[in-house]
PDB file of N, H, CA, C and O in Angstrom:
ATOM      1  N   UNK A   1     223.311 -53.521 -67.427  1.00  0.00           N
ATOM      2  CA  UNK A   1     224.246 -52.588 -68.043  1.00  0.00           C
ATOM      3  C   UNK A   1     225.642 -52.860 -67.485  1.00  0.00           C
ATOM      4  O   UNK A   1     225.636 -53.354 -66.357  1.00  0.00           O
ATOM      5  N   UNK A   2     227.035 -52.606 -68.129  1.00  0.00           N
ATOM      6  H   UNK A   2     227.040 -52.205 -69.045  1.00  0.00           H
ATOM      7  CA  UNK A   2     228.379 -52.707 -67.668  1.00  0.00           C
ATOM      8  C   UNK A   2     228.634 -51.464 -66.666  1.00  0.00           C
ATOM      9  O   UNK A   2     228.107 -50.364 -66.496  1.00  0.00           O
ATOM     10  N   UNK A   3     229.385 -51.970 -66.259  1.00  0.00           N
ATOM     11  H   UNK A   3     229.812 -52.863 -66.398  1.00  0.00           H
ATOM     12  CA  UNK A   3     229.491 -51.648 -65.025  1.00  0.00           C
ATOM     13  C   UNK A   3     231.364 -50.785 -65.820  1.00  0.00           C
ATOM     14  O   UNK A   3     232.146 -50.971 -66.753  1.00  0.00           O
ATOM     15  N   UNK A   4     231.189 -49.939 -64.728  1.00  0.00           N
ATOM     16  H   UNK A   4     230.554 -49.788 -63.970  1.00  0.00           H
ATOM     17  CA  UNK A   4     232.839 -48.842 -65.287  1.00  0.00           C
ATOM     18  C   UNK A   4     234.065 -49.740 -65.580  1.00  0.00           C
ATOM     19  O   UNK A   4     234.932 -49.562 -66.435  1.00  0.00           O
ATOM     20  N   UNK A   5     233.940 -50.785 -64.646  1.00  0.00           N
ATOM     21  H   UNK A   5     233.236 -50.930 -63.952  1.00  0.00           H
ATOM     22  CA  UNK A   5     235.721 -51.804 -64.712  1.00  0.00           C
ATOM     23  C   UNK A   5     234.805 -52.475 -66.516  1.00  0.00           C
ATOM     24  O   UNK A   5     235.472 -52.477 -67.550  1.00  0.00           O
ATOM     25  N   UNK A   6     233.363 -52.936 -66.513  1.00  0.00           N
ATOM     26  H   UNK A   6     232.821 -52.934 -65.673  1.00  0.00           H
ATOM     27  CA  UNK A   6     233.416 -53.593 -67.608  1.00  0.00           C
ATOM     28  C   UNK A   6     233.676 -52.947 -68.707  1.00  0.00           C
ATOM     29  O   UNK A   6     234.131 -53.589 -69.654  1.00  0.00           O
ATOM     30  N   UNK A   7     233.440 -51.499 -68.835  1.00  0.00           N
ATOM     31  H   UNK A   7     233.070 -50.977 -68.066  1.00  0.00           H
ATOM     32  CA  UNK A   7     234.131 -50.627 -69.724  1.00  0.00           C
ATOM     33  C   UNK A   7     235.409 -50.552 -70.366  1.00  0.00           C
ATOM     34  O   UNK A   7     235.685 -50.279 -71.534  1.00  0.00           O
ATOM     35  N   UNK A   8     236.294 -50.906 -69.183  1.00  0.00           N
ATOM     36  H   UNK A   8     236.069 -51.127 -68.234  1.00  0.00           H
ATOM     37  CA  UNK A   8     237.560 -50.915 -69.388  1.00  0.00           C
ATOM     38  C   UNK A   8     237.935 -51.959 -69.655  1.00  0.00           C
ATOM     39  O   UNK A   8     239.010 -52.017 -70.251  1.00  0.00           O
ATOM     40  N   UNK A   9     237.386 -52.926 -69.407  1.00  0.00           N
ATOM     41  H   UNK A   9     236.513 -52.878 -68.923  1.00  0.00           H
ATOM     42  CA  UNK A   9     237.512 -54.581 -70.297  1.00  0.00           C
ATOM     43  C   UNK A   9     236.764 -54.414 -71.354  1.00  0.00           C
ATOM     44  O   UNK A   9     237.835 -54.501 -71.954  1.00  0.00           O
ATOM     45  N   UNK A  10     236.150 -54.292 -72.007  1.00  0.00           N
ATOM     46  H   UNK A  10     235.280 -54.221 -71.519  1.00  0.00           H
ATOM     47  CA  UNK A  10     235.470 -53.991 -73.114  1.00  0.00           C
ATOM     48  C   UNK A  10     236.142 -52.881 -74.209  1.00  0.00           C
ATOM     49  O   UNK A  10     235.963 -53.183 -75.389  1.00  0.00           O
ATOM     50  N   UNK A  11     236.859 -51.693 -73.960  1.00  0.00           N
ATOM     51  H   UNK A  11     237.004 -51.448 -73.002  1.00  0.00           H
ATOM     52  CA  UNK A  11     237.586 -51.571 -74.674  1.00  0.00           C
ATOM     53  C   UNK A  11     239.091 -52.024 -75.092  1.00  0.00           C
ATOM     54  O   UNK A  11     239.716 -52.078 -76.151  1.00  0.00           O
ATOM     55  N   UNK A  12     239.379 -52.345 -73.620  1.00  0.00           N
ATOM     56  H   UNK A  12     238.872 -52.300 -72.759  1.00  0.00           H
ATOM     57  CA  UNK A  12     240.390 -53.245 -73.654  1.00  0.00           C
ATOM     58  C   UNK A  12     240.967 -54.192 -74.986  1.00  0.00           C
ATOM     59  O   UNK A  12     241.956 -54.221 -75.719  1.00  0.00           O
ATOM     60  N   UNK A  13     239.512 -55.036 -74.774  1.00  0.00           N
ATOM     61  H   UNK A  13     238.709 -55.013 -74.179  1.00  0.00           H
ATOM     62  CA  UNK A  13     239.112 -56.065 -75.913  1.00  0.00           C
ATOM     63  C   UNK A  13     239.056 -55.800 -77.060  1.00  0.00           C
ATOM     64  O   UNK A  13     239.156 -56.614 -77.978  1.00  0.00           O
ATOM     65  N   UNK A  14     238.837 -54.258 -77.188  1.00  0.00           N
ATOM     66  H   UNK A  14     238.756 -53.597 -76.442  1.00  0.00           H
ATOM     67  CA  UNK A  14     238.381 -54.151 -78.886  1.00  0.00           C
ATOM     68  C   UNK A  14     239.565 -53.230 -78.931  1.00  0.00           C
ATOM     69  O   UNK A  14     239.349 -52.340 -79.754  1.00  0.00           O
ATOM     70  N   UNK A  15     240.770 -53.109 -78.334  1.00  0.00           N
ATOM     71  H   UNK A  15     240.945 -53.832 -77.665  1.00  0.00           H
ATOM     72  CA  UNK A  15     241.963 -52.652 -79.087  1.00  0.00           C
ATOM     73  C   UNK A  15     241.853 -51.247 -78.753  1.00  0.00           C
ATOM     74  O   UNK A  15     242.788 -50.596 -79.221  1.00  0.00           O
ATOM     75  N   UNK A  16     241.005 -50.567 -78.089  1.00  0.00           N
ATOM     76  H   UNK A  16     240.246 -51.096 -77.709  1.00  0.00           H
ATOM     77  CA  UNK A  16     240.737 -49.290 -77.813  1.00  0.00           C
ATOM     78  C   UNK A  16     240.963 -48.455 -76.232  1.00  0.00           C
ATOM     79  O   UNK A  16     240.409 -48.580 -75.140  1.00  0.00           O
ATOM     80  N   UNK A  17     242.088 -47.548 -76.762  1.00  0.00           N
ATOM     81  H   UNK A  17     242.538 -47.447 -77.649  1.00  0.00           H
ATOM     82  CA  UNK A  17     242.970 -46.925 -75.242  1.00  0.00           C
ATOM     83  C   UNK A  17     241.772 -45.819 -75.005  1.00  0.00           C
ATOM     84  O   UNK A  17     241.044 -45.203 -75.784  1.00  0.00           O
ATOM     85  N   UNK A  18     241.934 -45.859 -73.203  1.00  0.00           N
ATOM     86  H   UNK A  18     242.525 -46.360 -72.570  1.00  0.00           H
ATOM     87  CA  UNK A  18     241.272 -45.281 -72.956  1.00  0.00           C
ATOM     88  C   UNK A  18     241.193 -43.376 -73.302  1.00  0.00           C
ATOM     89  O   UNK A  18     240.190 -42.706 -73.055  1.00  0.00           O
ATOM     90  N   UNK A  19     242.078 -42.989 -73.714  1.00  0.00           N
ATOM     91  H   UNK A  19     242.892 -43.533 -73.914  1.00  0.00           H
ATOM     92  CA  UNK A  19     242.592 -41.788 -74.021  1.00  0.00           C
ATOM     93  C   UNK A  19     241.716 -41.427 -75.710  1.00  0.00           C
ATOM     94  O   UNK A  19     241.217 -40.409 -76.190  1.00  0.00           O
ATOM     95  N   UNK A  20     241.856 -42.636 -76.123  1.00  0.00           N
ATOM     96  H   UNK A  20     242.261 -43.463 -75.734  1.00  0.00           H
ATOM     97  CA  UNK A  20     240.465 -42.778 -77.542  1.00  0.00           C
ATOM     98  C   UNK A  20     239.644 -42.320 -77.170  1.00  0.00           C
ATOM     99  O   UNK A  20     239.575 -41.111 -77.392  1.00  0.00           O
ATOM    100  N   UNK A  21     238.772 -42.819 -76.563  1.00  0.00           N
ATOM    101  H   UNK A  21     238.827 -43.801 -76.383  1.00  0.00           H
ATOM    102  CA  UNK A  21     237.772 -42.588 -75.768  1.00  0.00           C
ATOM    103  C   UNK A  21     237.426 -40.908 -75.213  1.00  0.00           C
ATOM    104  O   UNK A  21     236.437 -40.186 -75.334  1.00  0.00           O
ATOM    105  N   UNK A  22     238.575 -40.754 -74.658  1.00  0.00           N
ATOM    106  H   UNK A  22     239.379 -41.341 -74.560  1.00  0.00           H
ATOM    107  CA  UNK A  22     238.143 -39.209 -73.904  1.00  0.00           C
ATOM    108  C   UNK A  22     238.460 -38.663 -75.358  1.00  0.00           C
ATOM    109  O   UNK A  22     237.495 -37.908 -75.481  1.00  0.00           O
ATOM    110  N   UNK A  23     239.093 -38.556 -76.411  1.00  0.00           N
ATOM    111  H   UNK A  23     239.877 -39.170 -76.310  1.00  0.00           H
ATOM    112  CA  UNK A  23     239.197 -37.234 -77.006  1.00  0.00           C
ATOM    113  C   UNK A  23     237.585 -37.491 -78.150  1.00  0.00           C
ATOM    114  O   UNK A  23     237.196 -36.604 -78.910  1.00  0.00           O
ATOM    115  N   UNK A  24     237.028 -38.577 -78.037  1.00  0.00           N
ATOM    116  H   UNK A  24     237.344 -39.297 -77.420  1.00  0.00           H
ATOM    117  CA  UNK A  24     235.793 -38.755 -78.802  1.00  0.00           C
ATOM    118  C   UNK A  24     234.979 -37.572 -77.666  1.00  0.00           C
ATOM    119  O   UNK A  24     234.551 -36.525 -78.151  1.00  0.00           O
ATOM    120  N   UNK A  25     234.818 -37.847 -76.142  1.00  0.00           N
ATOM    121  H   UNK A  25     235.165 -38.697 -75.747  1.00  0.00           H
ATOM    122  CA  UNK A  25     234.082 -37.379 -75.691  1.00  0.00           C
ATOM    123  C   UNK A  25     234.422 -35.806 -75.752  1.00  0.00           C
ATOM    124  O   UNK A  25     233.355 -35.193 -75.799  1.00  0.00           O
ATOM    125  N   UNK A  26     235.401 -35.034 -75.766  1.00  0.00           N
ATOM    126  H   UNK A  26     236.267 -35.532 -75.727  1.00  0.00           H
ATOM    127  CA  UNK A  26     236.608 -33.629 -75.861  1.00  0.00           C
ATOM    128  C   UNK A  26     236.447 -33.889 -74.455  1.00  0.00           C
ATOM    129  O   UNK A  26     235.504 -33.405 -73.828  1.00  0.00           O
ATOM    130  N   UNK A  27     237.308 -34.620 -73.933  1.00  0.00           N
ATOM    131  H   UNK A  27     238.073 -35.013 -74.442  1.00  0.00           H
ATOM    132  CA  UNK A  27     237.783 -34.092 -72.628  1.00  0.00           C
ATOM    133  C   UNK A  27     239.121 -34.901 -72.789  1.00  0.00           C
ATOM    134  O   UNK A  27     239.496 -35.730 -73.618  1.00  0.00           O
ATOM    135  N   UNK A  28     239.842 -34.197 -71.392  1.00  0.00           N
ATOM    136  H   UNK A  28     239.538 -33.523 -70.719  1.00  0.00           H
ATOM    137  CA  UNK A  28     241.034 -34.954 -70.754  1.00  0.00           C
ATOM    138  C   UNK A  28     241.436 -36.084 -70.736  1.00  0.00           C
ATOM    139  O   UNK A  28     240.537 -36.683 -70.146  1.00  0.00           O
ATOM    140  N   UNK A  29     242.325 -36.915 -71.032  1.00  0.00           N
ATOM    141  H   UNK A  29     243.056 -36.429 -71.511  1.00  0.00           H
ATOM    142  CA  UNK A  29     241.980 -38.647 -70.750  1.00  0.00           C
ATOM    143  C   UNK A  29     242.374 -38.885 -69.158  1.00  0.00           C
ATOM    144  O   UNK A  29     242.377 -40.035 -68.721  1.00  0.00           O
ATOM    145  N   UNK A  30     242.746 -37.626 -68.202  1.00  0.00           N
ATOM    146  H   UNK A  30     242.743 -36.692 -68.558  1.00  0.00           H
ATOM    147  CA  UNK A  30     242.899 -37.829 -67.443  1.00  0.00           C
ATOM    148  C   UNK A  30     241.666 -37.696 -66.029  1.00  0.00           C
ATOM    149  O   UNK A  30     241.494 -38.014 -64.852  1.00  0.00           O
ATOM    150  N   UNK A  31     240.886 -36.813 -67.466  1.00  0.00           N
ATOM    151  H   UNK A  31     241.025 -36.555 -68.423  1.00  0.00           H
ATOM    152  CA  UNK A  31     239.399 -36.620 -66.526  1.00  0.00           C
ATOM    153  C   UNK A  31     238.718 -37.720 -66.516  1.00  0.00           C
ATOM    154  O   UNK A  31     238.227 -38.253 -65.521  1.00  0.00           O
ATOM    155  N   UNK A  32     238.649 -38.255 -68.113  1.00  0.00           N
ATOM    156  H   UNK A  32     239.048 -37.822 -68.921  1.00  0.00           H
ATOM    157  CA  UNK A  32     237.569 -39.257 -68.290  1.00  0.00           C
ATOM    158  C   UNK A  32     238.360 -40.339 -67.164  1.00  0.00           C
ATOM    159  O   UNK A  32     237.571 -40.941 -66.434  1.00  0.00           O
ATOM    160  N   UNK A  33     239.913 -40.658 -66.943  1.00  0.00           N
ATOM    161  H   UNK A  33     240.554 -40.169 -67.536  1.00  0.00           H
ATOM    162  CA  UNK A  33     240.139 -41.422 -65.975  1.00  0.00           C
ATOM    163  C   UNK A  33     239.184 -41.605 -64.653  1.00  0.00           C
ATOM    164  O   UNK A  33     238.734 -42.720 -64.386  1.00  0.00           O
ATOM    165  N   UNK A  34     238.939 -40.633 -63.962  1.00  0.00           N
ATOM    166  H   UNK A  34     239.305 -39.728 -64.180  1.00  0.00           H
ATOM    167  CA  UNK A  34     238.824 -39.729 -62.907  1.00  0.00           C
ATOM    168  C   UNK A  34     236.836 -39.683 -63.149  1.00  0.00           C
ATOM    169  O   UNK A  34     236.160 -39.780 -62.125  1.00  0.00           O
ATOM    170  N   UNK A  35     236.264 -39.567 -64.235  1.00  0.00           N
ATOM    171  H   UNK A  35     236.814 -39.489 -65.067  1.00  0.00           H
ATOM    172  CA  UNK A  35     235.050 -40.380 -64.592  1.00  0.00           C
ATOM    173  C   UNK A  35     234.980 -41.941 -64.278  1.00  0.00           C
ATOM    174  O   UNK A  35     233.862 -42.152 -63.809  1.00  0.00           O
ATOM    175  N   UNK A  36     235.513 -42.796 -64.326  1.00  0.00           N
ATOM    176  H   UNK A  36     236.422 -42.625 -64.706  1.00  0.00           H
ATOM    177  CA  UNK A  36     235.570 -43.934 -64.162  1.00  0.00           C
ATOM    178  C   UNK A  36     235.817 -44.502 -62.846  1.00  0.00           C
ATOM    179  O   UNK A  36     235.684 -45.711 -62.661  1.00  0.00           O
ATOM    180  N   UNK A  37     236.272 -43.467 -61.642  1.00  0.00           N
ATOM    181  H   UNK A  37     236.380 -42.484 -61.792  1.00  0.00           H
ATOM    182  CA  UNK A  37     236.237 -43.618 -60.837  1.00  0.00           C
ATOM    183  C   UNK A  37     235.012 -44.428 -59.935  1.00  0.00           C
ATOM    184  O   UNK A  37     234.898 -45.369 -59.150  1.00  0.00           O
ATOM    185  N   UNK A  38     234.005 -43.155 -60.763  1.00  0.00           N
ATOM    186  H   UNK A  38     234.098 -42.390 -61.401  1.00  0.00           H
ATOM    187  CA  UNK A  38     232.193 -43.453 -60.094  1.00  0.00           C
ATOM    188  C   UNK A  38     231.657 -43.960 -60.823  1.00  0.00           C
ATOM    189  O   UNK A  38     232.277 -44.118 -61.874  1.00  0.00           O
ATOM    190  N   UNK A  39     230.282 -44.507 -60.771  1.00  0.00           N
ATOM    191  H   UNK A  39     229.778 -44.379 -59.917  1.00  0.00           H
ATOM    192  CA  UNK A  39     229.635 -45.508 -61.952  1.00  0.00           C
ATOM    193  C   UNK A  39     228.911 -44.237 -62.500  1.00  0.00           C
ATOM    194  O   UNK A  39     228.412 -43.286 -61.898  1.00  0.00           O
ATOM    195  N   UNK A  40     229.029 -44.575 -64.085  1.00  0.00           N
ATOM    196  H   UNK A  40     229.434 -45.348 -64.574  1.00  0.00           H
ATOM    197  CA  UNK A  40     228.306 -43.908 -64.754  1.00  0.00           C
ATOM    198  C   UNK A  40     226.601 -43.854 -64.882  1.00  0.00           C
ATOM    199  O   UNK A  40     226.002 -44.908 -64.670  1.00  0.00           O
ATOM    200  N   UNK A  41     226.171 -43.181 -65.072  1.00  0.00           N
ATOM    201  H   UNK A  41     226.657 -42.325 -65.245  1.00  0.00           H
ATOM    202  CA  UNK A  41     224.610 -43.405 -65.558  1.00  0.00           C
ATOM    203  C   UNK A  41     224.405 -43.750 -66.457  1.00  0.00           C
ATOM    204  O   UNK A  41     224.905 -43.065 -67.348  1.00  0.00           O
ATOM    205  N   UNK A  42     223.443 -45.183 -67.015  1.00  0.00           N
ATOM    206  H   UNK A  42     223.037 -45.740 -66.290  1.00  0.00           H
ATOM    207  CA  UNK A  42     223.443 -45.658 -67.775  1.00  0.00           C
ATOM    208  C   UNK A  42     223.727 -44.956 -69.565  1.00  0.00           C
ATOM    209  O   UNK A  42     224.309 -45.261 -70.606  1.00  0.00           O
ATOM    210  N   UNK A  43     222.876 -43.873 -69.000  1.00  0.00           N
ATOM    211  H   UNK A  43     222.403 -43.625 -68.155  1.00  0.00           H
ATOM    212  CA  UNK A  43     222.794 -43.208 -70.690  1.00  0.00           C
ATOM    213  C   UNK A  43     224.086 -42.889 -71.152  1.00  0.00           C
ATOM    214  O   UNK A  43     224.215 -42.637 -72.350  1.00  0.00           O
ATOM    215  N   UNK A  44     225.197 -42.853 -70.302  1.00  0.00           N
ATOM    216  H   UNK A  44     225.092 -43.058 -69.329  1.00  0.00           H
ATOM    217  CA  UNK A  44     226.380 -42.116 -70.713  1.00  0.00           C
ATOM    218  C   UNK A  44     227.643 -43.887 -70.978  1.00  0.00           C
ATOM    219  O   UNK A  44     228.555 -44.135 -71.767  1.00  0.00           O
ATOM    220  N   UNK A  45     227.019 -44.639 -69.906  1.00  0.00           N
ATOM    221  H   UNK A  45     226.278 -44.438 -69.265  1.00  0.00           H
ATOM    222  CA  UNK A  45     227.412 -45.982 -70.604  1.00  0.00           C
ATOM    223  C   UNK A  45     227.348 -46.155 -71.555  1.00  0.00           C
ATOM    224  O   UNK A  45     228.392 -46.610 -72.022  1.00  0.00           O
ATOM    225  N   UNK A  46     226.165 -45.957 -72.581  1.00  0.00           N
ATOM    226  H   UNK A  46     225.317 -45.587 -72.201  1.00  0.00           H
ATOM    227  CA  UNK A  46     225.793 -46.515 -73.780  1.00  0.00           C
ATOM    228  C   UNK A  46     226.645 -45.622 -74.740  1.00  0.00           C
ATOM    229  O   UNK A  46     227.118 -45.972 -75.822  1.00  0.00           O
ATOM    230  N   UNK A  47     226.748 -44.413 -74.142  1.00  0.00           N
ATOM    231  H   UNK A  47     226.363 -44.129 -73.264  1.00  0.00           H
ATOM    232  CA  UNK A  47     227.473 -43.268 -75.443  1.00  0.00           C
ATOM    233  C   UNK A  47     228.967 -44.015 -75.254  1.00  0.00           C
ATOM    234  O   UNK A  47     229.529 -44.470 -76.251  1.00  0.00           O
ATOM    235  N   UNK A  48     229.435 -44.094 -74.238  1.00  0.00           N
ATOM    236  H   UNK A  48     228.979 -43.725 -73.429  1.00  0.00           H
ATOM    237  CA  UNK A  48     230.638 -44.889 -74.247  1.00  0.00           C
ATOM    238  C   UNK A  48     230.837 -45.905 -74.785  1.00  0.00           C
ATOM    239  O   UNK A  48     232.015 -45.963 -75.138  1.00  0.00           O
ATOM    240  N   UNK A  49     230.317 -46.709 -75.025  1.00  0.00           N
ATOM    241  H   UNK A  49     229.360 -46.662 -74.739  1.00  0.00           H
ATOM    242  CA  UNK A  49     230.214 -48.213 -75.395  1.00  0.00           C
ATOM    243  C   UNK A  49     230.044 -47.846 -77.281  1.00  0.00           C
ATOM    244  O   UNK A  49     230.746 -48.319 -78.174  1.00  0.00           O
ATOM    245  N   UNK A  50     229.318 -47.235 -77.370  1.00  0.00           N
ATOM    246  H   UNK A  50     228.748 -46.850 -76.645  1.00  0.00           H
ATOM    247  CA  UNK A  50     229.344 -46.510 -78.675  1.00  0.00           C
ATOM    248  C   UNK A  50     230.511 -45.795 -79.667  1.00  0.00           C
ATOM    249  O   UNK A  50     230.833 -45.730 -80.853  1.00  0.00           O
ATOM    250  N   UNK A  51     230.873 -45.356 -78.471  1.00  0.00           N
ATOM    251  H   UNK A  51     230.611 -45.409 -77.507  1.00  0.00           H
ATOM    252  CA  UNK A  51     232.356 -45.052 -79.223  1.00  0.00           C
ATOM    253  C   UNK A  51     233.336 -45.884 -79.175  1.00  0.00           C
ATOM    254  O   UNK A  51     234.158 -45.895 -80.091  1.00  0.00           O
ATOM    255  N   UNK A  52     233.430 -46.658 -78.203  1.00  0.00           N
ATOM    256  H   UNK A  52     232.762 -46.649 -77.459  1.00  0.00           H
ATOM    257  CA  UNK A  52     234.246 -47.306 -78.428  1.00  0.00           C
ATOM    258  C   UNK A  52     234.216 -48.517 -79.477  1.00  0.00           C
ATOM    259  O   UNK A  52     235.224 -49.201 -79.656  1.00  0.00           O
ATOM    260  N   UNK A  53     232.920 -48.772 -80.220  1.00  0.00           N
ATOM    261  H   UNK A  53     232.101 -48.216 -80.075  1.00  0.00           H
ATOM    262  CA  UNK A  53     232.842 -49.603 -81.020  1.00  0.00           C
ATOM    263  C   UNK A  53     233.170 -48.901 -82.758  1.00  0.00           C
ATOM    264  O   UNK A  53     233.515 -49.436 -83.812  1.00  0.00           O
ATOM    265  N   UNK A  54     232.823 -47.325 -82.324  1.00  0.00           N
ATOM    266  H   UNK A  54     232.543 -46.891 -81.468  1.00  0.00           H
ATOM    267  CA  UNK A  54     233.327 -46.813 -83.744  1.00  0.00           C
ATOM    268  C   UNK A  54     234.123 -46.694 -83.796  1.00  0.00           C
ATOM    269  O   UNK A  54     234.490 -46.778 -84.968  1.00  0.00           O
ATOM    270  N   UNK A  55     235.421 -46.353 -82.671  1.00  0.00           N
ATOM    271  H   UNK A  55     235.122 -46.285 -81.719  1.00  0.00           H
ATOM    272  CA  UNK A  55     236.785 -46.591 -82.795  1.00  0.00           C
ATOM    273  C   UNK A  55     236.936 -47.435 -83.145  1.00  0.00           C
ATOM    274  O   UNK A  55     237.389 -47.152 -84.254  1.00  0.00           O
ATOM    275  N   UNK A  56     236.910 -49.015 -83.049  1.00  0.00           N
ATOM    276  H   UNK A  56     236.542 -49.245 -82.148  1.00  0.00           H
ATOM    277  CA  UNK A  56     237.092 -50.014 -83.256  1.00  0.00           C
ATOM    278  C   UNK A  56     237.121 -49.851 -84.404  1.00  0.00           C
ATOM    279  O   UNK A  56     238.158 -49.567 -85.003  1.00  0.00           O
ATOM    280  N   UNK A  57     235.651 -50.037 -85.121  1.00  0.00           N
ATOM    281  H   UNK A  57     234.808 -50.268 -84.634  1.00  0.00           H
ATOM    282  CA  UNK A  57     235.589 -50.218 -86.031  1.00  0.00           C
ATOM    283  C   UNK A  57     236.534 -49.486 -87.029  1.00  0.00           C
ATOM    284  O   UNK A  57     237.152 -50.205 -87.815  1.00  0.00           O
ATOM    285  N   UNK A  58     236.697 -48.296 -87.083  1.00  0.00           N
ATOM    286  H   UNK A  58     236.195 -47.712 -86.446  1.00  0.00           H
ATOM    287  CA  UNK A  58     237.607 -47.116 -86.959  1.00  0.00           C
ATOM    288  C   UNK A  58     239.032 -48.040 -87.358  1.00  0.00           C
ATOM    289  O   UNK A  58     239.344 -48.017 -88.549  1.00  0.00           O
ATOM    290  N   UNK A  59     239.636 -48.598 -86.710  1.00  0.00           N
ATOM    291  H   UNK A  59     239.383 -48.618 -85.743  1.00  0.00           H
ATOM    292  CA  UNK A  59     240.862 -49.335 -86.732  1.00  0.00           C
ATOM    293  C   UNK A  59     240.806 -50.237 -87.840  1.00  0.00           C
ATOM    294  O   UNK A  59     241.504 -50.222 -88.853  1.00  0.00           O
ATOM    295  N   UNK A  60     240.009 -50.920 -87.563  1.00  0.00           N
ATOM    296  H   UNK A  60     239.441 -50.932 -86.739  1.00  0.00           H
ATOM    297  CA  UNK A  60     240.001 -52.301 -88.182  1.00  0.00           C
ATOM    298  C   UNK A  60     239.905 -52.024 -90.011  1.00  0.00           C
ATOM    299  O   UNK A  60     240.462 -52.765 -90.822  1.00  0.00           O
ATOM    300  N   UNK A  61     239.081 -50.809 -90.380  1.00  0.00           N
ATOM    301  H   UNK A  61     238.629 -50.207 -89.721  1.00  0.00           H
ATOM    302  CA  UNK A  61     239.064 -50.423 -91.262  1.00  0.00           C
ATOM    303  C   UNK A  61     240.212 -49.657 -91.920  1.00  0.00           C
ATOM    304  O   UNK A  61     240.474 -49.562 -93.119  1.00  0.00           O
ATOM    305  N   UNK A  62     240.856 -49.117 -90.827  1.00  0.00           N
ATOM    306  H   UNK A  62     240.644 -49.194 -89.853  1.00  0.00           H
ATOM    307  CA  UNK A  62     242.682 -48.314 -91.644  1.00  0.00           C
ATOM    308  C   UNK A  62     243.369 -49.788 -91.502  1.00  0.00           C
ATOM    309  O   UNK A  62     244.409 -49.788 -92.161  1.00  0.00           O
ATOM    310  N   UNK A  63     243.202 -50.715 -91.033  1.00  0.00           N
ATOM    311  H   UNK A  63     242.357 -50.716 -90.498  1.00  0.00           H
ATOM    312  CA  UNK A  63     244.354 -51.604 -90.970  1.00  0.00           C
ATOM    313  C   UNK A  63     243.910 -52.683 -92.549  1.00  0.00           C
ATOM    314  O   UNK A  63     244.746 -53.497 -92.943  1.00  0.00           O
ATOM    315  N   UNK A  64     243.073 -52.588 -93.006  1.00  0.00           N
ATOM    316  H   UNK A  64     242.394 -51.927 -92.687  1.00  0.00           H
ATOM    317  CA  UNK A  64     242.495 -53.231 -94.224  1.00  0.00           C
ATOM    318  C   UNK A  64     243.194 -52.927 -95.006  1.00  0.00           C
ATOM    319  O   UNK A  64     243.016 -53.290 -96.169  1.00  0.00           O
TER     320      UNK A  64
END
């Protein structure tokens, strides 16, 4: 599983700020910062990784 920094390279990559991310989850982007501190548990990796691919996708589709 990715590891929290690979998170942040991984959305990185797909064009997606981390502040995306927290308002998918409703929190702070300064909490979810402050989440990333510690490693996540896997299950909450995957919800992450998840959104950040529907954001993506999300983009790629208004920019069409």
């Amino acid at each position: 599983m990715k590891s929290n920094n690979d998170i942040r390279q991984y959305a990185k990559s797909k064009g997606v700020l981390l502040w995306e991310i927290a308002e998918k989850l409703n929190i702070y982007d300064g909490n979810f910062s402050r989440k990333l501190r510690k490693e996540l548990p896997d299950n909450e990796k995957t919800k992450v990784i998840g959104i950040i691919d529907n954001i993506a996708k999300s983009k790629a589709a208004a920019a069409e």
